[in-house]
N, C-alpha and C positions, 0 to 999 in steps of 0.2 A: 552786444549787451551782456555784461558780467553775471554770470551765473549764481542764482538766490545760492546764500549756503545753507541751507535747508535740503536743499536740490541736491547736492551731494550723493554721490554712492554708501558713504559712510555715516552720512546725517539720516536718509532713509532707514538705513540698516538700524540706526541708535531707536529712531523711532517707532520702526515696527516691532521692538525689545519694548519700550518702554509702554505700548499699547498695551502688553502684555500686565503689567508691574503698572499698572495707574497709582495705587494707592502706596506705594514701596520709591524709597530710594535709590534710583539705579545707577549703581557706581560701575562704570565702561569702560573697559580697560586700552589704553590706547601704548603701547610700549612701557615705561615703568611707571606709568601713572593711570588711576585712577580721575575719570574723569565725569564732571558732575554738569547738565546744561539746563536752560530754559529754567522754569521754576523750581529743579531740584537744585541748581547752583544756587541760584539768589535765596533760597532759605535754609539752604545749605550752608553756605559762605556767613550766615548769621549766626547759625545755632555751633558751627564748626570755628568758628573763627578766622575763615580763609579770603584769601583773597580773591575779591570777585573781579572776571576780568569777563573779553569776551573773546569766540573764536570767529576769526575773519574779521577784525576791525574793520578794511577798510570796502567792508560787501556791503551793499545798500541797507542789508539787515541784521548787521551781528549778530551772534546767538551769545547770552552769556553764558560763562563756565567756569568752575572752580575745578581745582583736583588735588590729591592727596598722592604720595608717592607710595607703592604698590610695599613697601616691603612693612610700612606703619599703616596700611591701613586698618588692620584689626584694632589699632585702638581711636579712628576714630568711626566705626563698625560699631564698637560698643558704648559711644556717646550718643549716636543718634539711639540707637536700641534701648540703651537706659531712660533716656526723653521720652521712650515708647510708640518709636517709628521702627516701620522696616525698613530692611536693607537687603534690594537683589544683587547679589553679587555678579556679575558682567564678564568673563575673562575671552581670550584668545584663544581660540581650539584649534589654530595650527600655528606654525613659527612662521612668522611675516617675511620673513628672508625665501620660503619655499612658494607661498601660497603664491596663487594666481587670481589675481583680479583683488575683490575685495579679501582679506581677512577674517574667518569663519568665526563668528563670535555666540558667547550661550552664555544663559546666567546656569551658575552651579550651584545656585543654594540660595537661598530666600530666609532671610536672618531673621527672627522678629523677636520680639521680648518674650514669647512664651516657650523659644528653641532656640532662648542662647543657652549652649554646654560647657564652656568656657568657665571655669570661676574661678571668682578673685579674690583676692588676697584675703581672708579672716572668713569668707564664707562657705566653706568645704564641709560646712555641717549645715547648709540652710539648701531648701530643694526650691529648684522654679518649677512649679507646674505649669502647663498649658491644659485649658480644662475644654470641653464640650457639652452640646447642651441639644437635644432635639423634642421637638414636642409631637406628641402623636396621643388624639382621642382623649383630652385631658389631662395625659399622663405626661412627664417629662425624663427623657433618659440623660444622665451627666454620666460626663466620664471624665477624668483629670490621669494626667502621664507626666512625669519626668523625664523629659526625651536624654537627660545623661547617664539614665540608672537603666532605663526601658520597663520600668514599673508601670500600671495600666490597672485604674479601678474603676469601675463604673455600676449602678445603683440606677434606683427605677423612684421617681420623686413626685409626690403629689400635689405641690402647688408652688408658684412662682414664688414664694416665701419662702420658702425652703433652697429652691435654687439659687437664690439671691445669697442665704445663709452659708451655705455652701462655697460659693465662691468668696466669698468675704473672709471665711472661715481661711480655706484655703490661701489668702493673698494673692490669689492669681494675679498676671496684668497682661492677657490674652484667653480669651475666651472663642471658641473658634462653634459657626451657628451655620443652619442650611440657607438656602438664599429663599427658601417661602418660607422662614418663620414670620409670626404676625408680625406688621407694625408694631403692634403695643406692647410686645415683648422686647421687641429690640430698644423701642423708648426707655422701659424699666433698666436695662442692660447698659444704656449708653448714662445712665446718673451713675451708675458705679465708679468712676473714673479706672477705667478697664480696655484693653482696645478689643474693637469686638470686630472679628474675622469672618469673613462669608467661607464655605467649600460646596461647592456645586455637588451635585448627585454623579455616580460616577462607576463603573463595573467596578465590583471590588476585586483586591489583589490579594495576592498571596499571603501579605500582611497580614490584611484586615482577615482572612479564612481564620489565621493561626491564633491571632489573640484574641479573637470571637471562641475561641473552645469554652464546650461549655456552655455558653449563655443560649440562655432559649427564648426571654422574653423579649418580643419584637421592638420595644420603644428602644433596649438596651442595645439590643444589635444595629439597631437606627445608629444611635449616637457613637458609638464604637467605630463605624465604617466614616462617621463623618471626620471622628479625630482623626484616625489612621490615614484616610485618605488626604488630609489637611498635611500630615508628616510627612508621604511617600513625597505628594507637591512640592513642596517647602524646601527640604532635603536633598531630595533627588541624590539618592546612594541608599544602599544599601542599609538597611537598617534590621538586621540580624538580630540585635540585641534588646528586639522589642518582647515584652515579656507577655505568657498569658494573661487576659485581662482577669484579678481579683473582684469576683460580686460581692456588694457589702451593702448595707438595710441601716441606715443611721441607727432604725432603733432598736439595731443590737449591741449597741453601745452607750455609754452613759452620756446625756443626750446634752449640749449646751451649746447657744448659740454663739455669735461672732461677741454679740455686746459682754456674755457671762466672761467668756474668754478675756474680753479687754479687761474687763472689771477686777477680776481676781488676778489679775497679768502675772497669766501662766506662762506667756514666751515674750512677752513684748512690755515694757516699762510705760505707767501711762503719764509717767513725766518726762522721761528721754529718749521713749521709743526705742530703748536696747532690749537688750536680752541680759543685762544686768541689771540685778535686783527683781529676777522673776524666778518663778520654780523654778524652769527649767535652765534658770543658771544655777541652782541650787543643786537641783538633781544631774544636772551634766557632769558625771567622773568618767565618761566613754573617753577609751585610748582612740579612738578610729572617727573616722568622720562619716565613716554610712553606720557606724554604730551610733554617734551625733543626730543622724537623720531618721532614724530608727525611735530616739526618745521624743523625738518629736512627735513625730506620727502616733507612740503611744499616747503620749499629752493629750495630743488632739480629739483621741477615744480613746477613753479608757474604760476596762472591761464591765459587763455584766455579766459574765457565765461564772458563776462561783470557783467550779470546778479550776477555769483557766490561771483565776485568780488564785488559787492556793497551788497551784502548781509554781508561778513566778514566786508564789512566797516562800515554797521550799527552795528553791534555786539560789534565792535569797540566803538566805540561810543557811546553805549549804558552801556560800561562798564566805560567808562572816564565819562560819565555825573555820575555815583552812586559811589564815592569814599569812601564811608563808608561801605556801602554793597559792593562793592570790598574786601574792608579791610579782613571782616569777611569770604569773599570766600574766597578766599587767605588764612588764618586760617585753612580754613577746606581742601581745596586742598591739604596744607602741609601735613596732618594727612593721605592721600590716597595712601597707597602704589600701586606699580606695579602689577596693576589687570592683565594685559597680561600676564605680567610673571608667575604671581602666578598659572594662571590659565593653561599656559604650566606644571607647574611642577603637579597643578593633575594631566594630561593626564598622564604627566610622571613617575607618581608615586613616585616621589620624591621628596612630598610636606611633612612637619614636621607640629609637631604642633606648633610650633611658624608661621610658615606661614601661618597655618590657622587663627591664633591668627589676623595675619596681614590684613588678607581677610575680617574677622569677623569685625576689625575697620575700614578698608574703608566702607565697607558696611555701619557700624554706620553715614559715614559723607553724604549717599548720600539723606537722610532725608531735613539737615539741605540744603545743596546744593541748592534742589529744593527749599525751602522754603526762601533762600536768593535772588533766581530768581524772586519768587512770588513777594517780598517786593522790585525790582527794577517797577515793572509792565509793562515793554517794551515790545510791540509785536513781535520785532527781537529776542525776547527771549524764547518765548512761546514755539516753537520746542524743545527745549533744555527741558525744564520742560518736558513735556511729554515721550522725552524718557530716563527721568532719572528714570531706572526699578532701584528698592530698593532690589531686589531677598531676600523676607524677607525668603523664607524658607531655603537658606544658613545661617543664618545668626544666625537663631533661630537653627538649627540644631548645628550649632558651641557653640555658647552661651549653648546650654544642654551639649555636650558630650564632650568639650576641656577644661582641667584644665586650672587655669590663669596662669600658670607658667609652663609649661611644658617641658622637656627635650628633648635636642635636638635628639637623637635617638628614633624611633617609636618602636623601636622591646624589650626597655627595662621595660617597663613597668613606668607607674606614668604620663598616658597621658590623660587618662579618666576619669571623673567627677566621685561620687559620686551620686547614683540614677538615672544612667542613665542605668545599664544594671543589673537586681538581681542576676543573677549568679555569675558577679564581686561583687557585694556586699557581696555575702555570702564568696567568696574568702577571701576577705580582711577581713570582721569578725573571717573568720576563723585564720588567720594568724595574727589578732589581739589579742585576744584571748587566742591562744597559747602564744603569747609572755607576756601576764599579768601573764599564767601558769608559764613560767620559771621563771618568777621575782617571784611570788609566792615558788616557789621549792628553788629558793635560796636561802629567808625568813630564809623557814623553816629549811634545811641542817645546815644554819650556829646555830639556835637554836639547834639543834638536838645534834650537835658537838661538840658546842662552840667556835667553831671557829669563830671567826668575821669577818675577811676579807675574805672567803673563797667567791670565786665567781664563775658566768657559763657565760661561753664566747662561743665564735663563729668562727672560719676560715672554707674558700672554703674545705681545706682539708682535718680536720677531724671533721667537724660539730660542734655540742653543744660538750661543754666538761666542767666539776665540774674543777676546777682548787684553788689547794691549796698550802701555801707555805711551802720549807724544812722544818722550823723550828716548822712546826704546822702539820705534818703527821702524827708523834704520836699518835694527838688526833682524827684520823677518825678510828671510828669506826670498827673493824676486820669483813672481808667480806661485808660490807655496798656498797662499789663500785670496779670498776673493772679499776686497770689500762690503762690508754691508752699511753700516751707518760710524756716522764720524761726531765727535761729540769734545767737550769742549780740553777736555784733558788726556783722552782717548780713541783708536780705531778700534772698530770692532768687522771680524771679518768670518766668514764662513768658508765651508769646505763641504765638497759632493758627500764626502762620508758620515760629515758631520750632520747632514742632512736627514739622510735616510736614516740615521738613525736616530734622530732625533723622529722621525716620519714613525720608524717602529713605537716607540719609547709612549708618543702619546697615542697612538692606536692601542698599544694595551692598557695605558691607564683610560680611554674612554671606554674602550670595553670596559676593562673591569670593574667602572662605575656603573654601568649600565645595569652587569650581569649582580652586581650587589644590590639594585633596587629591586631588581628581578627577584633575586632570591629573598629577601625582605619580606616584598610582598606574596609570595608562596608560605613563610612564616605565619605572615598576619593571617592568611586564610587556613591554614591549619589550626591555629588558637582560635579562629573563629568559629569554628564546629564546636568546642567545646565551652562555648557561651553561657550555655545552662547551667552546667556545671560551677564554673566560676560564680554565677549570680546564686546560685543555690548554697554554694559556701560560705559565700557573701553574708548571704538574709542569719546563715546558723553561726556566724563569727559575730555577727552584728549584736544578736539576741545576746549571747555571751558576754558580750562587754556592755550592755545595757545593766545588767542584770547585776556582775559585778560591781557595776558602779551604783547604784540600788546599795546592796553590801557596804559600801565603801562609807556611804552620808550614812548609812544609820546607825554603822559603827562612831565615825566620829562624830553626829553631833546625836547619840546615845537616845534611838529612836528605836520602837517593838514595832512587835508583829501585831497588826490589827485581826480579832475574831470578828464573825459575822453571826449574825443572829439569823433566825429560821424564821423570823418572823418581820414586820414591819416597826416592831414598835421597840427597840432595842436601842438607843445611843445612849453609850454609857463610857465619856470619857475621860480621865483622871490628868492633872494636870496638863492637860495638854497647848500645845504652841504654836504661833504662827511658824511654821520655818521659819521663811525668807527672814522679816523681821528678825527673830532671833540670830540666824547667821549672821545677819549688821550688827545687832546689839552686843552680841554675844549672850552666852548663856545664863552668864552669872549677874549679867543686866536683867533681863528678861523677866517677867514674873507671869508665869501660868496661872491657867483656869481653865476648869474642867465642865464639862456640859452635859447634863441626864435629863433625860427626855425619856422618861419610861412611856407605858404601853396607856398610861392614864394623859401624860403629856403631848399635847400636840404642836405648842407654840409656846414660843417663851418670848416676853414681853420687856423689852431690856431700856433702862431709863437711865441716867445719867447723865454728866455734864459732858458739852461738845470737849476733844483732846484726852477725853477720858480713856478713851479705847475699846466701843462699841465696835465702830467700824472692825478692825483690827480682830475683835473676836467672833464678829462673825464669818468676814474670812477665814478667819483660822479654823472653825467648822467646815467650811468648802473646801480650802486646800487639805484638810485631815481626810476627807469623803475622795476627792480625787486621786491622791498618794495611797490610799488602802486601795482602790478599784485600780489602778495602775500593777497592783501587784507590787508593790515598796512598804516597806515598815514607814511609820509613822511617827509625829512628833510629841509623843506623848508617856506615862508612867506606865497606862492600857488603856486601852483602847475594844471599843464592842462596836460594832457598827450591823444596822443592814445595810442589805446594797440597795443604793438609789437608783432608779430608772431616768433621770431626770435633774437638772440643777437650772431654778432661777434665780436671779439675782435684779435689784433696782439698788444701787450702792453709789453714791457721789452724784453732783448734780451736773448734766451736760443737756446740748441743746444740739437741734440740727436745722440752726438755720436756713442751711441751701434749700431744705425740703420745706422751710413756714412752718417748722416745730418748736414750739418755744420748750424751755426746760420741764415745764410742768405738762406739757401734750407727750413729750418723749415719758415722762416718770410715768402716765397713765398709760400709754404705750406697755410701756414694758411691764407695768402691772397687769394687765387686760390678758397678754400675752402667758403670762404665769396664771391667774384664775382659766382661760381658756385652755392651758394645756396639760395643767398640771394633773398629776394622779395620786394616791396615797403614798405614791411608794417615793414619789420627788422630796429635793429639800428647796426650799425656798427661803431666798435674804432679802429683806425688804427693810433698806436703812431710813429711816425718818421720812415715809411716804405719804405725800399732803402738805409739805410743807413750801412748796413753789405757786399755793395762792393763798386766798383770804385764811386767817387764823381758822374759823370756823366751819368755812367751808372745807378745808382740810385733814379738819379734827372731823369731821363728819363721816368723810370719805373715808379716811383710814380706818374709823372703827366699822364702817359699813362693810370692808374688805377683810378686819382679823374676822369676823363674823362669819362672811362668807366662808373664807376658808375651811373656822372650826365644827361648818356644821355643810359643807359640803364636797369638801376636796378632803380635810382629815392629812395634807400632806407636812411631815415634819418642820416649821417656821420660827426663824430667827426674824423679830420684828423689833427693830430700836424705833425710836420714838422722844420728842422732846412735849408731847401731849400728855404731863401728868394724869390728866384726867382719863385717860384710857385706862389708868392701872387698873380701877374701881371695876375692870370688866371682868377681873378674875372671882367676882362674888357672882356672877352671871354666866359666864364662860367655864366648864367645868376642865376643859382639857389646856385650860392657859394660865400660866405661872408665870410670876413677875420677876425678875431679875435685875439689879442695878449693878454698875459701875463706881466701885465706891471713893467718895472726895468727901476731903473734911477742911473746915476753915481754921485757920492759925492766924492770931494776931489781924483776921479781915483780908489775908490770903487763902487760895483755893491750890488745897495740896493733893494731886492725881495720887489714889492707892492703885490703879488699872488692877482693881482684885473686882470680881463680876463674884457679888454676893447676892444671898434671896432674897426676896422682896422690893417696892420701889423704891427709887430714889426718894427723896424726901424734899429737893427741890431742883431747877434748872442747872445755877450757878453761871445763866449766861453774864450777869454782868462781872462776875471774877472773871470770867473767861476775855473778856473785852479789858480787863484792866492788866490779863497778861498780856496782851497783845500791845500794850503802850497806850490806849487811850487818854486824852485829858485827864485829869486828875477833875477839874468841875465839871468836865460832860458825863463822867460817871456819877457823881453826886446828882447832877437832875436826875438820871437816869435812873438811880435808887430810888429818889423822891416821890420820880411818876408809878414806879414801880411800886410802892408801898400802896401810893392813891389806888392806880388798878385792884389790885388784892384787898384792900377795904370793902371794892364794890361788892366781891363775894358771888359771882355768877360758877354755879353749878353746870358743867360744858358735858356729863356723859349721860345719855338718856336709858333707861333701863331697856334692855335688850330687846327689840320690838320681833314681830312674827316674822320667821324665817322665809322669805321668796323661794320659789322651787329652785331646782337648777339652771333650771333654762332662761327663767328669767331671771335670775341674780348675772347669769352669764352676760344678758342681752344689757342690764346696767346694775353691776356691783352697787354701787354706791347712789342710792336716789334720798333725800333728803325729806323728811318728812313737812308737810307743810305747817305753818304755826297757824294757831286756830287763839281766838279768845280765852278758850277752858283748856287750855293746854298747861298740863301739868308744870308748875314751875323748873323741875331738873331739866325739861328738853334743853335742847342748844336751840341757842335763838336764830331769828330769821338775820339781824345786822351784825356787825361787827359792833364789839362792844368799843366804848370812843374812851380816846384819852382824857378827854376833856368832861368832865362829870355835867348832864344836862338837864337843866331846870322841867321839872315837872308840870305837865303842860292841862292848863285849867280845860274843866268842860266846857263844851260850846254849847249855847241856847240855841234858841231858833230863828232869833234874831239877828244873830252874829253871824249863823249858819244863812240867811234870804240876804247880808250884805257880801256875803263870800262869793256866793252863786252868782250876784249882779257884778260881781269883779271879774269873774270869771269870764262874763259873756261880753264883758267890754273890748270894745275895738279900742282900742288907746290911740292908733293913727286915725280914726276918723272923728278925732277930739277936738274942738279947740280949747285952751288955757279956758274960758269962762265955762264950755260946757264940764269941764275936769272937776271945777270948782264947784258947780251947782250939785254935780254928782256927790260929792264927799259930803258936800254940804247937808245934800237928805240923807246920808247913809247915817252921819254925825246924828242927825235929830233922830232918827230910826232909833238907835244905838240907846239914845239917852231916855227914850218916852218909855213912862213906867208901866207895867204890864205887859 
């Protein structure tokens, strides 16, 4: 009976691996292929594009299998991993040629989307995090690392809201959790579209002791050992270049969730999902790609300590006043590769010598660096000089032992200097040597012979060989050499001597491949110890070209130094501008507007036609608030600001379906979210809120929330609005000021001023706005027509400011709607929607009319027949008509 292939010694062996790796792609290395079986081939073979076959055809049970050949398989490693699957890598732990029995096989590294290091082409400035998450007693500890840099923060969180923000914030697409977190946290976790990682409980290592320095609070040190120990797993190598873990408190930072972030698209375009046409393609002038990484991570918090904040602004400044010494920095910035990274892949061991090559010329620029510092002579700079460490013993160690040109694999040999190690020197003498021998023996053979052309050549698989042609065999000499192989125009033959030395010849050159991998990796672990060092150079090279590039945009697109006020009630800004926009438009398109919001002002209430450029300025209040808190000059003539603790926004209409949130449940969402978090010291943009249901019920709610606001949060607010009728609250509202967007009609077109003047608009202009957009030419004509009739009716929509709800219930529901009563004041907002259609004024009812309504009422109509129907109407009729 033919043996199942399952049963196999090698089909076992696959399987007791892949017991391991359930949830992972286990790629198995079987000679120079990677090989894929069972359900990892056939959805394998779909998502890779491979062909699906099977191994053992003709066994009762084939298994199928695909595979990918061992020397391309990293790129399709990083297809499945982009899909956001793992991949265990599977190889051979000894050479098949020695082993005995089966072939010792191990996975060496467990690939997943949250620990790929590898980047690609146009990404050297964008970080993968892999984050963590453990809950303990209420609290939640997160921690997020980029396993290429060995950077490591982690923070102590108080509600799954926040962790959720967090990761979103972050873009993670691995999230790594303990195997008893709740159910119902892993449910929250798995709508993210995230992949979400178990790690078992486990003694901590070395690892996790070192980047735990520091942290004291248990949930933190929980989630810390769960990352850590997820990386040592995963990895499995050494990981040296893990950093201490950074503790960080969101709300020591200016505080803004995932949604404010998209809204104002400080890194990501919310039309084409780039990084162009967002700040931070505005503000990216960094020479360096961890300096790249660096403006991000500011983006992402940006400061509240004053102090921090004026020190980046002298640095600033410091770098705009020295524009030639810039120049040259800038110069030498460009020449600095990615010390973070570089210094990841020594941990990783999967540093070449052209990276050290790489390592070797930063190092050269950090000289000049400091010395370009020197010749600014700013004392804001002085810090920076100091800790620019020049690590000359890397540097001098490269400079001896790495060729200038060296091959990109480490294990082939031609990667080590000259005079740097004498037993390679004696190698390569030796194999030099010999090769002057054979050129010498060839010399002499073709003398010997007379053959002239006769030569000695070389292949892998029969060595040296004399090789001579048909037509000249004759004249070798009888017995002189010893056939080897005969060929179609050719003999080729050997010689004892030619042997042995040929025997020498590659016994040095394997040695001296060997002993160069050897010395290599004595290299790498030498640069290894000074890991700290290198990453501490890094983060102070980084700052520097963040900071310069800061300098750079606000010299040319002619932006100041924003002041800060001592108190809460201070914005006060002079023509100021969107960036981004403006960089599109340019400057001389462009037309500013300034925003004062004194200590009397809380909210400003901005009305205008849609295309006007409401939106537009009140981003450009957000992005002016984050670029001063960032530490960057600003887009404006001056600028006065305080610092904000907080930024919310409800800006553009969006839904979230997958979750059964319509547009108007997300708008109240994220309103609810700013009344419930907000403090005085926040800014809050709230573009056209109320306008995703009934006219009235909308206009209701909105003004129920500026209300809220001005009389219990008091936090500075930009509120646009197409609810004319709200202006009227500034006779009632004492800290709210009305502001319009100003358009004027020509000829019965609507002409944008985008000039944001005082007071309100004076009308919509929606239907100009429809008639730029190409509408019919008679559907705007009705559309006037109805529009006249409406405005005849003359309904009064703003109710005089009713009594204030406390806090806690205004919290529990902003906007409750008062009920309509008989004696209700004519100005309330009514209970229906007022009708297009103008409706007949409806006679009173008697009593009569009222005892035939009531007997309709209580009629069964299906328990009728046609004559009882008849009789009924018939008395209702005479009811109806009898006088009295």
């Amino acid at each position: 009976m033919p043996q199942k292939t399952q049963d196999t010694p090698m089909m076992q062996q696959y399987q007791a691996i892949k017991d391991q790796y359930k949830d992972a792609f286990l790629f198995y290395r079987i000679g120079d292929f990677y090989e894929l079986f069972y359900d990892d081939a056939i959805k394998g073979s779909q998502l890779l594009e491979l062909t699906l076959t099977a191994r053992n055809k003709s066994a009762t049970d084939p298994i199928p299998m695909c595979g990918v050949p061992h020397h391309a398989a990293q790129n399709y490693v990083d297809i499945l991993v982009d899909k956001g699957y793992k991949v265990a890598i599977c190889e051979q732990m000894e050479d098949p040629r020695k082993a005995v029995g089966m072939v010792k096989r191990a996975v060496i590294q467990l690939v997943t989307p949250g620990t790929v290091v590898q980047e690609k082409p146009g990404q050297a400035k964008d970080s993968n995090f892999l984050t963590a998450v453990y809950a303990q007693d209420g609290q939640f500890g997160f921690a997020y690392t980029d396993l290429a840099t060995g950077e490591i923060f982690v923070s102590k969180l108080g509600a799954i809201s926040s962790v959720i923000n967090e990761l979103l914030s972050l873009r993670t697409k691995e999230v790594v959790i303990p195997t008893d977190l709740s159910a119902a946290f892993k449910t929250e976790l798995n709508k993210l579209d995230i992949l979400v990682s178990t790690q078992a409980d486990a003694p901590a290592t070395s690892e996790v002791s070192f980047v735990s320095q520091g942290i004291q609070t248990p949930v933190e040190l929980a989630v810390l050992k769960t990352l850590v120990l997820y990386l040592v797993s995963t990895q499995k190598r050494a990981l040296a270049h893990l950093q201490v873990a950074v503790e960080y408190e969101p709300s020591q930072f200016l505080r803004m969730d995932h949604q404010v972030k998209e809204a104002l698209e400080l890194s990501r375009s919310l039309r084409t999902g780039e990084r162009h046409g967002t700040l931070l393609w505005l503000l990216d002038r960094t020479k360096t790609a961890m300096g790249g990484r660096l403006l991000k991570q500011w983006l992402d918090r940006p400061l509240l300590d004053r102090t921090k904040i004026e020190q980046r602004q002298a640095r600033v400044g410091a770098f705009s006043a020295h524009f030639f010494e810039r120049s040259t920095l800038q110069d030498a910035l460009t020449k600095v590769y990615d010390l973070e990274r570089l210094a990841g892949r020594v941990a990783f061991g999967s540093v070449n010598g052209r990276d050290l090559l790489q390592l070797k010329g930063s190092l050269a620029q950090v000289p000049l660096i400091k010395d370009i510092l020197q010749q600014m002579q700013d004392p804001t700079l002085t810090d920076f000089q100091n800790q620019l460490d020049e690590v000359p013993e890397v540097y001098d160690l490269i400079d001896r032992a790495i060729q200038a040109d060296p091959p990109i694999s480490v294990t082939e040999g031609g990667i080590i200097q000259d005079n740097y190690n004498q037993t390679l020197d004696d190698y390569r003498n030796a194999m030099n040597n010999s090769k002057q021998w054979i050129a010498q023996l060839e010399s002499q053979e073709r003398q010997v012979t007379g053959i002239h052309n006769l030569r000695i050549g070389f292949n892998k698989v029969f060595g040296y060989y004399i090789e001579v042609t048909k037509g000249n065999v004759k004249q070798v000499p009888a017995g002189r050499y010893e056939r080897k192989q005969t060929l179609t125009n050719a003999e080729r033959y050997i010689t004892p001597e030619l042997k042995e030395k040929e025997r020498l010849i590659l016994e040095a050159q394997e040695k001296s491949t060997a002993l160069e991998y050897d010395l290599f990796t004595e290299i790498r672990e030498q640069i290894k110890k000074q890991i700290q060092r290198l990453q501490h150079l890094a983060a102070v090279i980084s700052e520097i070209d963040v900071l310069q590039g800061f300098s750079v945009v606000a010299e040319q697109q002619h932006y100041v130094k924003p002041t800060f006020t001592s108190h809460k009630k201070g914005v006060h800004i002079e023509n100021g501008r969107h960036p981004v926009v403006e960089k599109v438009l340019g400057a001389q398109q462009y037309i500013a507007n300034g925003v004062t919001m004194d200590q009397h002002t809380d909210i400003l209430l901005i009305t205008g036609p849609n295309m006007s450029g409401k939106s537009t300025y009140m981003r450009q209040m957000a992005l002016t608030v984050i670029m001063a808190q960032l530490g960057s000059f600003v887009p404006a003539d001056k600028c006065e600001l305080p610092i904000f603790d907080q930024i919310f926004t409800r800006i553009g209409a969006a839904d979230d379906l997958i979750s059964g949130k319509s547009t108007f449940m997300v708008e109240m969402i994220e309103a609810n979210n700013a009344l419930a978090h907000a403090s005085s010291q926040s800014l809050i943009l709230f573009d056209e809120l109320g306008r995703g249901t009934a006219t009235y019920d909308g206009m209701a709610l909105a003004q129920a929330i500026i209300e809220y606001i001005h009389e219990h949060i008091h936090a500075k607010t930009l509120f646009s609005t197409h609810y004319h009728e709200l202006t009227g609250l500034s006779d009632t509202l004492v800290k709210l000021a009305n502001v319009h967007v100003g358009a004027t009609e020509e000829n019965g077109k609507l002409i944008f001023m985008h000039k944001v003047l005082p007071g309100p608009a004076d009308k919509s202009y929606g239907i100009h706005v429809a008639q730029l957009a190409g509408l019919p030419h008679s559907l705007l004509q009705r559309a006037d027509h109805i529009l006249g009739d409406l405005e005849a009716q003359g309904a009064k929509t703003v109710p005089q400011q009713a009594e204030q709800p406390t806090a806690p219930e205004a919290a529990a529901k902003p906007a409750t709607k008062a009920p309509a009563t008989p004696d209700a004041a004519p100005d309330l907002v009514a209970e229906t929607q007022l009708s297009l259609f103008p409706e007949p004024k409806a006679a009173p009812v008697d009593a009569k009319a009222q005892q035939v309504i009531n007997a309709l009422k209580k009629l069964d109509l299906m328990d009728q027949t046609p004559m009882d129907a008849m009789n009924n109407i018939y008395h209702w009729q005479k009811l109806l008509k009898k006088k009295g």
